[in-house]
Biopython code that builds the backbone (N, CA, C, O; Angstrom):
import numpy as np
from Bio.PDB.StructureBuilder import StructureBuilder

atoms = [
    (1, "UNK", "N", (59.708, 13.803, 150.155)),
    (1, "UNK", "CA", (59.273, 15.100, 149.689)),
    (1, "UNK", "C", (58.391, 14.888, 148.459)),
    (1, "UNK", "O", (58.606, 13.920, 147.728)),
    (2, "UNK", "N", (57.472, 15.695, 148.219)),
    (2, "UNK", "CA", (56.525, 15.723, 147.336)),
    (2, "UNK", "C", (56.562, 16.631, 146.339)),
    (2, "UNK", "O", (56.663, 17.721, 146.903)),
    (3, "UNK", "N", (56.536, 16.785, 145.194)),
    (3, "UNK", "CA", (56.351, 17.801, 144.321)),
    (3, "UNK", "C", (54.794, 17.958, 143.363)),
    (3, "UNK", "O", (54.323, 17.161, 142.552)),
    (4, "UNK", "N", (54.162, 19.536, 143.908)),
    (4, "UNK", "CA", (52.956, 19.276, 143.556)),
    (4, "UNK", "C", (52.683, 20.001, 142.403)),
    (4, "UNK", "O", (53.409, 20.953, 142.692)),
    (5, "UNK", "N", (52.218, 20.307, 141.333)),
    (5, "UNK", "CA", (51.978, 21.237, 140.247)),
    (5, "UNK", "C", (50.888, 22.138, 139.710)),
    (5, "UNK", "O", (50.067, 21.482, 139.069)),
    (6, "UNK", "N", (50.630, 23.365, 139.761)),
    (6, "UNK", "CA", (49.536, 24.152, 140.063)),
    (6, "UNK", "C", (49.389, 25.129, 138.943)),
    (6, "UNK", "O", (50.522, 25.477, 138.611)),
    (7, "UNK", "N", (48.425, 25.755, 138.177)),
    (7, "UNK", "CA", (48.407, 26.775, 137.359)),
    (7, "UNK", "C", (47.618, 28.043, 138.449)),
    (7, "UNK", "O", (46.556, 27.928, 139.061)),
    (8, "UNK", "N", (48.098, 28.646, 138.430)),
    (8, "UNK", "CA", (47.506, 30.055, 138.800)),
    (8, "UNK", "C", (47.323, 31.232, 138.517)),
    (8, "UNK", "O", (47.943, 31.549, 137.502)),
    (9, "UNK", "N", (46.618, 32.208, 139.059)),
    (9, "UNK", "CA", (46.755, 33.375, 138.524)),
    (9, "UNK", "C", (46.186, 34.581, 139.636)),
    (9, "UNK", "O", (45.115, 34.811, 140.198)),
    (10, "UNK", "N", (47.458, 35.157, 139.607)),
    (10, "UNK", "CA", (46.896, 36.639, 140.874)),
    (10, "UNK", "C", (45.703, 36.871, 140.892)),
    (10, "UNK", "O", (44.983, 37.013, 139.904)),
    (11, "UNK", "N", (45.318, 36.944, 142.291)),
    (11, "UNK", "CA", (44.154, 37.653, 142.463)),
    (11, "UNK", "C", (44.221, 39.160, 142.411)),
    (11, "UNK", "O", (45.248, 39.753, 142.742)),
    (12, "UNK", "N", (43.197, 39.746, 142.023)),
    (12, "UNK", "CA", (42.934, 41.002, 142.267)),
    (12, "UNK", "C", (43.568, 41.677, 143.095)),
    (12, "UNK", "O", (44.247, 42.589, 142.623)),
    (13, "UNK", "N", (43.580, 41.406, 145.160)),
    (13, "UNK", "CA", (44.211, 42.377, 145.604)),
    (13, "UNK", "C", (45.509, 41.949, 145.761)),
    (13, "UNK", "O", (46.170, 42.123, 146.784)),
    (14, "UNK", "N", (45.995, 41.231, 144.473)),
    (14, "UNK", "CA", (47.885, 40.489, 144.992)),
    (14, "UNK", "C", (48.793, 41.785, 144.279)),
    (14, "UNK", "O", (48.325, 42.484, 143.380)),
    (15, "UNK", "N", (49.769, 41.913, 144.684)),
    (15, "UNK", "CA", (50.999, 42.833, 144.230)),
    (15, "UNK", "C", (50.872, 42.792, 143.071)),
    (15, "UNK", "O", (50.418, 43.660, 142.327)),
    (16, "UNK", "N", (51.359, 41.535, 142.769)),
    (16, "UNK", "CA", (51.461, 41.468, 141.112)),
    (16, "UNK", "C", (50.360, 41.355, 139.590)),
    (16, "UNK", "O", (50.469, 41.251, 138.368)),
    (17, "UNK", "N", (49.302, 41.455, 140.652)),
    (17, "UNK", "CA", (48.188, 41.732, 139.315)),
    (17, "UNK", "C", (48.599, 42.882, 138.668)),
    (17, "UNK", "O", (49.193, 43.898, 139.028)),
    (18, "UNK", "N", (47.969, 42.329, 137.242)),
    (18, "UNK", "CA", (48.337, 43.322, 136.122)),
    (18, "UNK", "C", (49.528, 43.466, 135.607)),
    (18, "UNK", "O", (49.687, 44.207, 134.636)),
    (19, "UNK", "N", (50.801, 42.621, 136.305)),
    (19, "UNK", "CA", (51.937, 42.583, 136.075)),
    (19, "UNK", "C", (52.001, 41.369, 135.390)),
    (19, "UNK", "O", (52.560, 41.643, 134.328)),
    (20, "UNK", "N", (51.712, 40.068, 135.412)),
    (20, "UNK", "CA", (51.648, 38.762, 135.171)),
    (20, "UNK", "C", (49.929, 38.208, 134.726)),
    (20, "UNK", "O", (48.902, 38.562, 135.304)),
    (21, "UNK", "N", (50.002, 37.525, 133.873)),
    (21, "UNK", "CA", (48.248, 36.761, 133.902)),
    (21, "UNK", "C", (48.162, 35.872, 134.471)),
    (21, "UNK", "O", (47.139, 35.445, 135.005)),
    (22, "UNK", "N", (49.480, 35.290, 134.479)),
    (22, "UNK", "CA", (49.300, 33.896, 135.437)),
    (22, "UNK", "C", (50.439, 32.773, 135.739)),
    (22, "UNK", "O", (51.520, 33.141, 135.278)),
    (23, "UNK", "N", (50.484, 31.825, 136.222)),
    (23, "UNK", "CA", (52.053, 31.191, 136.731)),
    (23, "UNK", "C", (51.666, 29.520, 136.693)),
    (23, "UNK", "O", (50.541, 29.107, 136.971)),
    (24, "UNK", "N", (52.556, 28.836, 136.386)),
    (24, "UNK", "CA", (52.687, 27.321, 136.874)),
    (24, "UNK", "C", (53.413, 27.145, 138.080)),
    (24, "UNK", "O", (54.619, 27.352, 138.213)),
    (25, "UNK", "N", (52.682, 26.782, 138.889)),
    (25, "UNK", "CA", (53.702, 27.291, 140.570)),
    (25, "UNK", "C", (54.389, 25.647, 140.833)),
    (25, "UNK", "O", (53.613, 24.716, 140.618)),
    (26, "UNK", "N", (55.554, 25.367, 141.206)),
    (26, "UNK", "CA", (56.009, 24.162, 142.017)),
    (26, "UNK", "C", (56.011, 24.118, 143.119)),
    (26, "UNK", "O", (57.056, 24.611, 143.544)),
    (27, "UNK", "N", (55.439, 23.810, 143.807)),
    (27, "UNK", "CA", (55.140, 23.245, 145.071)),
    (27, "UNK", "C", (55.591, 22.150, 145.979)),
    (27, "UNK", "O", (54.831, 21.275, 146.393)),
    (28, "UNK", "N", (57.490, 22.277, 146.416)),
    (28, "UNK", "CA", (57.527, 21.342, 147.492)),
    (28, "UNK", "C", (57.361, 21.324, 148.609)),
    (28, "UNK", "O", (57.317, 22.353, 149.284)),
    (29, "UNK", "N", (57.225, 20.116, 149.090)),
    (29, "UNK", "CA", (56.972, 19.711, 150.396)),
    (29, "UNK", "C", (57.516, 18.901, 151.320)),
    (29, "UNK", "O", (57.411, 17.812, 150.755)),
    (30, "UNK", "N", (58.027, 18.691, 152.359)),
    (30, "UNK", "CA", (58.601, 18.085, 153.225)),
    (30, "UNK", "C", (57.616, 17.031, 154.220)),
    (30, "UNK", "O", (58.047, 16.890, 155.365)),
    (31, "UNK", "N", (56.556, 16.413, 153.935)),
    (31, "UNK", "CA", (55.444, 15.903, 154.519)),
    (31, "UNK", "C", (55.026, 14.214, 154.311)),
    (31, "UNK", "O", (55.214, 13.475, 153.345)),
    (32, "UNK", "N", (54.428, 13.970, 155.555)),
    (32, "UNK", "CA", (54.350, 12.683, 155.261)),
    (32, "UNK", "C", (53.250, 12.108, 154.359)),
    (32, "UNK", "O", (53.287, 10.924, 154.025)),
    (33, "UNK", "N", (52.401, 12.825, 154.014)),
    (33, "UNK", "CA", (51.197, 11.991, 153.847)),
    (33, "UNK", "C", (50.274, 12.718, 152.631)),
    (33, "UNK", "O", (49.254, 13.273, 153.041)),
    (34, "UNK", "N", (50.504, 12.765, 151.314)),
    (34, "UNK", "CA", (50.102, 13.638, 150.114)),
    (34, "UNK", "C", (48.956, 13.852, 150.000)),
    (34, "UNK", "O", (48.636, 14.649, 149.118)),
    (35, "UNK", "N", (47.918, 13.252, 150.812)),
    (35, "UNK", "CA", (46.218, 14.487, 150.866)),
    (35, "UNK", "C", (46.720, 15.653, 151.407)),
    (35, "UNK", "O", (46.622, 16.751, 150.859)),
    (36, "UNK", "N", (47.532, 15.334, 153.019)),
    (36, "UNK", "CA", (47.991, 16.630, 153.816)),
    (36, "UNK", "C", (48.445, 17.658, 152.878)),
    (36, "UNK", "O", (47.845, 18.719, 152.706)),
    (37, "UNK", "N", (49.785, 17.230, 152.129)),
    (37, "UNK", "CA", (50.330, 17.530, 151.111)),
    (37, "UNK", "C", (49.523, 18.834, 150.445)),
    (37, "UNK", "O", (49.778, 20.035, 150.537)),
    (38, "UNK", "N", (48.053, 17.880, 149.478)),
    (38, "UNK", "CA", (47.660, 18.797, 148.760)),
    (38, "UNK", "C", (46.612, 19.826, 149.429)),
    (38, "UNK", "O", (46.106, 20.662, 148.680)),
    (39, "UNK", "N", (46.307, 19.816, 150.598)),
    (39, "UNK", "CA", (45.646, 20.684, 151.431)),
    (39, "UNK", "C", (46.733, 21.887, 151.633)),
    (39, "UNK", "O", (46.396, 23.055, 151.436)),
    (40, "UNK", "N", (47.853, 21.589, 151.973)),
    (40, "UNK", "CA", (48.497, 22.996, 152.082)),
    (40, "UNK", "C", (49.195, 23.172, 150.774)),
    (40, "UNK", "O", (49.601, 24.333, 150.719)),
    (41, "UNK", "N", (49.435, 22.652, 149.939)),
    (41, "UNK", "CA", (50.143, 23.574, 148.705)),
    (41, "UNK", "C", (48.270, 24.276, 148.268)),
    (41, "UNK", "O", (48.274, 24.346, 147.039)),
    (42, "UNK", "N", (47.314, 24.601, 148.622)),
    (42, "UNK", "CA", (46.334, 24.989, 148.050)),
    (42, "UNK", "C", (46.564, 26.578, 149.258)),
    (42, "UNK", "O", (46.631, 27.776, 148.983)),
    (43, "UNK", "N", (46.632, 25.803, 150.659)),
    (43, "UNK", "CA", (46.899, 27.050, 151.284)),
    (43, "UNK", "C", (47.782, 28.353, 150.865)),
    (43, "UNK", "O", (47.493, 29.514, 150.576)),
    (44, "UNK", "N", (48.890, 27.678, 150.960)),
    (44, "UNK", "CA", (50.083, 28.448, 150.235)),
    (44, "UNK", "C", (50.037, 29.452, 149.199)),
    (44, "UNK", "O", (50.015, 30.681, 149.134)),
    (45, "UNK", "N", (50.032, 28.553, 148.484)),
    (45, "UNK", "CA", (49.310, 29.477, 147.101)),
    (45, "UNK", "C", (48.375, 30.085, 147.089)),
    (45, "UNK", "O", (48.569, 31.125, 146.458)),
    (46, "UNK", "N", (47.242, 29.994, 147.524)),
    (46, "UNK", "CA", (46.374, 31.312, 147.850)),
    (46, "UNK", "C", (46.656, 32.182, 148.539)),
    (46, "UNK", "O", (46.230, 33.300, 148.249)),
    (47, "UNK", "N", (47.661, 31.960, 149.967)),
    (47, "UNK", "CA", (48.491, 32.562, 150.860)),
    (47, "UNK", "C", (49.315, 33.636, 150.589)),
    (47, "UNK", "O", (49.409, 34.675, 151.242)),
    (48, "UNK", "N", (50.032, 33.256, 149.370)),
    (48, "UNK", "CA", (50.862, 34.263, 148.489)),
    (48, "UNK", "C", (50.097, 35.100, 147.402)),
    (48, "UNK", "O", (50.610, 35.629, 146.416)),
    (49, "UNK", "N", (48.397, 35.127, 147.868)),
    (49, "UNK", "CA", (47.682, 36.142, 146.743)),
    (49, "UNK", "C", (47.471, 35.441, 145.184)),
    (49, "UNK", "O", (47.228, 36.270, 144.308)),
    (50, "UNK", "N", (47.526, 34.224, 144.812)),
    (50, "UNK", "CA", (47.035, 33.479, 143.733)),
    (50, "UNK", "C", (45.748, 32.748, 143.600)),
    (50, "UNK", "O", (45.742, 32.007, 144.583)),
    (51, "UNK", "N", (44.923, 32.596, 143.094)),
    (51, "UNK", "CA", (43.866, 31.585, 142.754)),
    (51, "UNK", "C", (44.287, 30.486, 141.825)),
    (51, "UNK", "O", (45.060, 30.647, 140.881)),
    (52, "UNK", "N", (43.737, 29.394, 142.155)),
    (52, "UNK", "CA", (44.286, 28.621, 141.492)),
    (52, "UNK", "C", (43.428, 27.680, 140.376)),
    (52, "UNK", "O", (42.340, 27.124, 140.528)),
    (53, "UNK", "N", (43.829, 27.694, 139.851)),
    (53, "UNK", "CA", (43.219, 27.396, 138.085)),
    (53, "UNK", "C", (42.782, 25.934, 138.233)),
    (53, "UNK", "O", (41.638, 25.513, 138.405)),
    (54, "UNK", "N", (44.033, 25.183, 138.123)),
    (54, "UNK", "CA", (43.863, 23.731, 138.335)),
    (54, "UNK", "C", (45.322, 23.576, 139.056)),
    (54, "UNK", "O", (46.385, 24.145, 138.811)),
    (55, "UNK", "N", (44.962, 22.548, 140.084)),
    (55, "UNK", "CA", (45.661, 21.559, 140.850)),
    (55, "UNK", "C", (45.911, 20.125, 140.510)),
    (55, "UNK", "O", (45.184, 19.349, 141.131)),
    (56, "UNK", "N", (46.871, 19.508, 139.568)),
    (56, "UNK", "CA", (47.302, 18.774, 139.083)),
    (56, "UNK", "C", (47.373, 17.626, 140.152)),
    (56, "UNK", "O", (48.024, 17.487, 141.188)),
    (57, "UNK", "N", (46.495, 16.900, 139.525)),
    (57, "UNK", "CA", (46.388, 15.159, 140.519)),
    (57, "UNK", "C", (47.269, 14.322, 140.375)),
    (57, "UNK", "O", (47.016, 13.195, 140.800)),
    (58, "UNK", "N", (48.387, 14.531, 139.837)),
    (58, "UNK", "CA", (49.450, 14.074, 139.363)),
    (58, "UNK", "C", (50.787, 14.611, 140.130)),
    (58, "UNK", "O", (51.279, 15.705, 139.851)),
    (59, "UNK", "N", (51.213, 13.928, 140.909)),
    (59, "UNK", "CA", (52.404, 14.411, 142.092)),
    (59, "UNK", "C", (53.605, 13.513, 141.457)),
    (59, "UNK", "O", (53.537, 12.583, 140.653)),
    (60, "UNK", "N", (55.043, 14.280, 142.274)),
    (60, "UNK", "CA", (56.321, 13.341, 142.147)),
    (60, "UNK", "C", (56.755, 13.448, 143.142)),
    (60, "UNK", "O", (56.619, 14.471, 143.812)),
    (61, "UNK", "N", (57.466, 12.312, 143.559)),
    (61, "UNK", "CA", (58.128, 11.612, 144.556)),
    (61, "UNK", "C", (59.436, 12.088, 144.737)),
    (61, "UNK", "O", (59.902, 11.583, 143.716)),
    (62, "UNK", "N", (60.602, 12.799, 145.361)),
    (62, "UNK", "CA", (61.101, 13.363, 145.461)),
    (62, "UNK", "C", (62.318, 12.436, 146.416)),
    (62, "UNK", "O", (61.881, 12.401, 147.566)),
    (63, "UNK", "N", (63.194, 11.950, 146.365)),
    (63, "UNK", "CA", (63.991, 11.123, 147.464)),
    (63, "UNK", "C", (65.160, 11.630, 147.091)),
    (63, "UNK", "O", (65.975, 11.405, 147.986)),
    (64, "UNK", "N", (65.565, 12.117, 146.339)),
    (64, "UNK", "CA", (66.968, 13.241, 146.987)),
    (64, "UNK", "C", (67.138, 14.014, 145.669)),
    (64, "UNK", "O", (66.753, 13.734, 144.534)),
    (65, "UNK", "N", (67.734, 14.930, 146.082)),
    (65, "UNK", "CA", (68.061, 16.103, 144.819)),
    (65, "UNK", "C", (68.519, 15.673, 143.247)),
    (65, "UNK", "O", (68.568, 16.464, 142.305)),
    (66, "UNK", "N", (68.858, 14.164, 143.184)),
    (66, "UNK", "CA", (68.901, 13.896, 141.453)),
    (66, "UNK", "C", (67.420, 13.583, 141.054)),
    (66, "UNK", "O", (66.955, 13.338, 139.941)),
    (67, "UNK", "N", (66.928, 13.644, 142.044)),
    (67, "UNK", "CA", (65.553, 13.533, 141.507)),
    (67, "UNK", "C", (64.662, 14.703, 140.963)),
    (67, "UNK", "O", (63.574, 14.604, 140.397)),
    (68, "UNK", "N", (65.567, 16.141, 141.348)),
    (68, "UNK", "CA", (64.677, 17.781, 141.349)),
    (68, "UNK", "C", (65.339, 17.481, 139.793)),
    (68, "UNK", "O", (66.329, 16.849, 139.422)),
    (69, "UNK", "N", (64.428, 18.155, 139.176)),
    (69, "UNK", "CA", (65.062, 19.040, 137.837)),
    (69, "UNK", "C", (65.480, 19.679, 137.809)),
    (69, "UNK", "O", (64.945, 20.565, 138.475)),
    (70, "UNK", "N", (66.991, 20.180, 137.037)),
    (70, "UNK", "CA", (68.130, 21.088, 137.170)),
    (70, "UNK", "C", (67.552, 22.243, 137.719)),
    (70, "UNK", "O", (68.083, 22.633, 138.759)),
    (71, "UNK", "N", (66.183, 23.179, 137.105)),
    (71, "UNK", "CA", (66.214, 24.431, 137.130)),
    (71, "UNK", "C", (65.678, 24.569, 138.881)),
    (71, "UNK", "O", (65.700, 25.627, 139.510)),
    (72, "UNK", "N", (65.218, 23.238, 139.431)),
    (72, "UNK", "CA", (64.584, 23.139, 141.274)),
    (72, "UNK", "C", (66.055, 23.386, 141.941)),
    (72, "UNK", "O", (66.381, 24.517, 142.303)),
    (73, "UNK", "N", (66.833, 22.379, 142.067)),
    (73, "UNK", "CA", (67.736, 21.680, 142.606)),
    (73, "UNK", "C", (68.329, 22.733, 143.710)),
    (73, "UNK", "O", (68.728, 22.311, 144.796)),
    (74, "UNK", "N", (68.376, 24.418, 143.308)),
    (74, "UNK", "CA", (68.845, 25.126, 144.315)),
    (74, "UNK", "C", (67.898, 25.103, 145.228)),
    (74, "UNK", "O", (68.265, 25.873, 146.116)),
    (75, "UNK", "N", (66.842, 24.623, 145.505)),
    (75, "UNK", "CA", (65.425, 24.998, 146.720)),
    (75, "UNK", "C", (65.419, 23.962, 147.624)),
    (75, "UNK", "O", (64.979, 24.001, 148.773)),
    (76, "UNK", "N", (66.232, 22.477, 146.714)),
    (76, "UNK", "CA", (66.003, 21.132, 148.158)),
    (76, "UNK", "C", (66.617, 21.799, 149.010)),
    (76, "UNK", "O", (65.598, 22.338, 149.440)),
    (77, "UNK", "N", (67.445, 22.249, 149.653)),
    (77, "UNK", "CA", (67.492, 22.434, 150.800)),
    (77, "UNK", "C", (66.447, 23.566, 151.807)),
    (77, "UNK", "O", (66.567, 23.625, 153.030)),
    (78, "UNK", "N", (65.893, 24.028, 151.371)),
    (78, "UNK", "CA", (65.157, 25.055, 151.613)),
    (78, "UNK", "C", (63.832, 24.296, 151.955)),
    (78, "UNK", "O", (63.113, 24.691, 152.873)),
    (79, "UNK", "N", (63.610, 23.510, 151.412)),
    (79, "UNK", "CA", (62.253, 22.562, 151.563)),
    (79, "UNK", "C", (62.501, 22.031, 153.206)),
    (79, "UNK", "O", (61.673, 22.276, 154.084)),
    (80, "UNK", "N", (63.929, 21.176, 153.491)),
    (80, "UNK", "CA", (63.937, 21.107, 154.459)),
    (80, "UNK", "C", (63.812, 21.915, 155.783)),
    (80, "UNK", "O", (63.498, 21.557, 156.918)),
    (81, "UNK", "N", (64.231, 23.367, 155.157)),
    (81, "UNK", "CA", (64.730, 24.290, 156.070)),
    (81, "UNK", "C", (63.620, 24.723, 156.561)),
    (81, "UNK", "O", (63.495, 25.222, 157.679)),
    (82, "UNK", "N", (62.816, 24.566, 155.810)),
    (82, "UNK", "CA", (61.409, 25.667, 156.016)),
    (82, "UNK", "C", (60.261, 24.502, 155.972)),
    (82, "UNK", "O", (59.345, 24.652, 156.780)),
    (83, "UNK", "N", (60.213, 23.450, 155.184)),
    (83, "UNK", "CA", (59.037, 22.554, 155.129)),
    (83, "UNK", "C", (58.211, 22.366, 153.468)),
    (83, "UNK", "O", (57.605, 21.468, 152.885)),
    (84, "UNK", "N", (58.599, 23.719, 153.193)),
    (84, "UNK", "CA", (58.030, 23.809, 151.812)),
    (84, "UNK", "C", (59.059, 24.771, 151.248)),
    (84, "UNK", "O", (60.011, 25.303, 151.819)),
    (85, "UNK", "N", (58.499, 24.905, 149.558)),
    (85, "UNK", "CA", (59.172, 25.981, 148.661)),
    (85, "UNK", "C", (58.006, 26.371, 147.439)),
    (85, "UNK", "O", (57.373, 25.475, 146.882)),
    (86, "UNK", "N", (57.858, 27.497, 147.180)),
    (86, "UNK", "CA", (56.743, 27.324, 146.039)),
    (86, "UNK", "C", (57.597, 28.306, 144.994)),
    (86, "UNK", "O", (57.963, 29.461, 145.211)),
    (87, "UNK", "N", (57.767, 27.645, 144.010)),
    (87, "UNK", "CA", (58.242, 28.672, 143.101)),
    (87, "UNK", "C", (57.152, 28.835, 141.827)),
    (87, "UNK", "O", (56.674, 27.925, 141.150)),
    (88, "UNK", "N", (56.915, 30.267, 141.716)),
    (88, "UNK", "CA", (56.146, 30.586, 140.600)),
    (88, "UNK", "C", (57.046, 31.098, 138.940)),
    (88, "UNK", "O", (57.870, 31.969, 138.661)),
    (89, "UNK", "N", (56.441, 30.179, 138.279)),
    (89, "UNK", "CA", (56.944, 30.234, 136.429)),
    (89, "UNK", "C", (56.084, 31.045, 136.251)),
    (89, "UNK", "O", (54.954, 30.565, 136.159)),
    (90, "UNK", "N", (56.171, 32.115, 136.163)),
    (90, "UNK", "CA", (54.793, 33.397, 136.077)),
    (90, "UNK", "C", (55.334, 33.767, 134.312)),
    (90, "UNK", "O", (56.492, 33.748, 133.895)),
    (91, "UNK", "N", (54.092, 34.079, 133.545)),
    (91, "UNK", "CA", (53.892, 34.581, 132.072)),
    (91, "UNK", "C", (53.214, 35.347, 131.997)),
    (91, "UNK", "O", (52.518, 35.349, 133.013)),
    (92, "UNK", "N", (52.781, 36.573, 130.923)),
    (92, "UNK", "CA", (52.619, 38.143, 130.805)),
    (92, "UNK", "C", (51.905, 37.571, 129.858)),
    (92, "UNK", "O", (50.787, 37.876, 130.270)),
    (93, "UNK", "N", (51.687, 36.869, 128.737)),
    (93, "UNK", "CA", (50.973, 36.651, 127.631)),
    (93, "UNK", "C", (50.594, 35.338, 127.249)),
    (93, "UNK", "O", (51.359, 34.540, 127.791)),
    (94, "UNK", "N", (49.718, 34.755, 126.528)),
    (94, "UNK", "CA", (49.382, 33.445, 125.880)),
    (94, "UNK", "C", (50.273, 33.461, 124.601)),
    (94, "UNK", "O", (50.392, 34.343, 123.751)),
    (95, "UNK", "N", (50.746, 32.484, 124.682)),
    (95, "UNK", "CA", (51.416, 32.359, 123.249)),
    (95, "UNK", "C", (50.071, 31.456, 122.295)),
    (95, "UNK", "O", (49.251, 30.577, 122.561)),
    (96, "UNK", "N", (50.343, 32.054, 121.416)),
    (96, "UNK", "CA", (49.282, 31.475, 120.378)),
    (96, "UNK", "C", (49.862, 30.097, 119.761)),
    (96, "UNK", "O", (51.088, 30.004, 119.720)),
    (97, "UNK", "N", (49.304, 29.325, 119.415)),
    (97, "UNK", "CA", (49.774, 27.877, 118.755)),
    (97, "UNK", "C", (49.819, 28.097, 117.365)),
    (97, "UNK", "O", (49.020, 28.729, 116.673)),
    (98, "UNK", "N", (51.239, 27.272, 116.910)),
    (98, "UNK", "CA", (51.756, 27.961, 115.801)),
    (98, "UNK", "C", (50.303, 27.508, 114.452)),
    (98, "UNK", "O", (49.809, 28.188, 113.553)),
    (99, "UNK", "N", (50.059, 26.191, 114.878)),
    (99, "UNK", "CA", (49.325, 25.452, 114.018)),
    (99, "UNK", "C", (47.948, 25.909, 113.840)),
    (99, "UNK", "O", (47.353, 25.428, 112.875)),
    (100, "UNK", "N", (47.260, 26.831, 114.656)),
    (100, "UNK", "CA", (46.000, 28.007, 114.387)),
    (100, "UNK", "C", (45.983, 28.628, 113.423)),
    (100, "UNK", "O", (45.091, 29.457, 113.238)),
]
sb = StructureBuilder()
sb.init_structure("model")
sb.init_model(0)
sb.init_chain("A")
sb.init_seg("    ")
for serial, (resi, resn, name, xyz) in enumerate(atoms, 1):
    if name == "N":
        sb.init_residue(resn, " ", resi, " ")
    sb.init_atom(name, np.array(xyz, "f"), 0.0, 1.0, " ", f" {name:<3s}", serial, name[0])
structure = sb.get_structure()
């Protein structure tokens, strides 16, 4: 399984515009071969009404659930079940940097 990492942000005609500015989406996958990989977590995510900002060239390797980070760990099975899981970390505002 693959874990891919994405910044996004609703499009115009998605539900949640205007509700959110934008999300860090996780993206697993159940697949053999990580070009395939990043061809459909691009689908997906646009699929669910997001554009996507940047697509992080930087993947993780996934070989069993001590490998998810606590806050994933309820979705490995779901990856199997279904093939994928995309969960969106969606935020309403920019936080400003304290040091500005």
């Amino acid at each position: 399984m693959y874990q891919i990492v994405a910044h996004a942000k609703p499009k115009k005609n998605s539900e949640i515009y205007g509700e959110v500015i934008g999300a860090y989406v996780a993206f697993f996958i159940d697949f053999k071969e990580i070009d395939g990989a990043f061809v459909l977590a691009k689908y997906y995510i646009e699929n669910e009404g997001w554009e996507i900002i940047e697509l992080e060239d930087e993947y993780f390797i996934i070989d069993s659930i001590e490998d998810m980070a606590d806050d994933y760990k309820q979705y490995y099975e779901e990856v199997f079940e279904y093939g994928y899981s995309l969960i969106f970390n969606t935020y309403d505002k920019i936080e400003e940097d304290e040091n500005e």
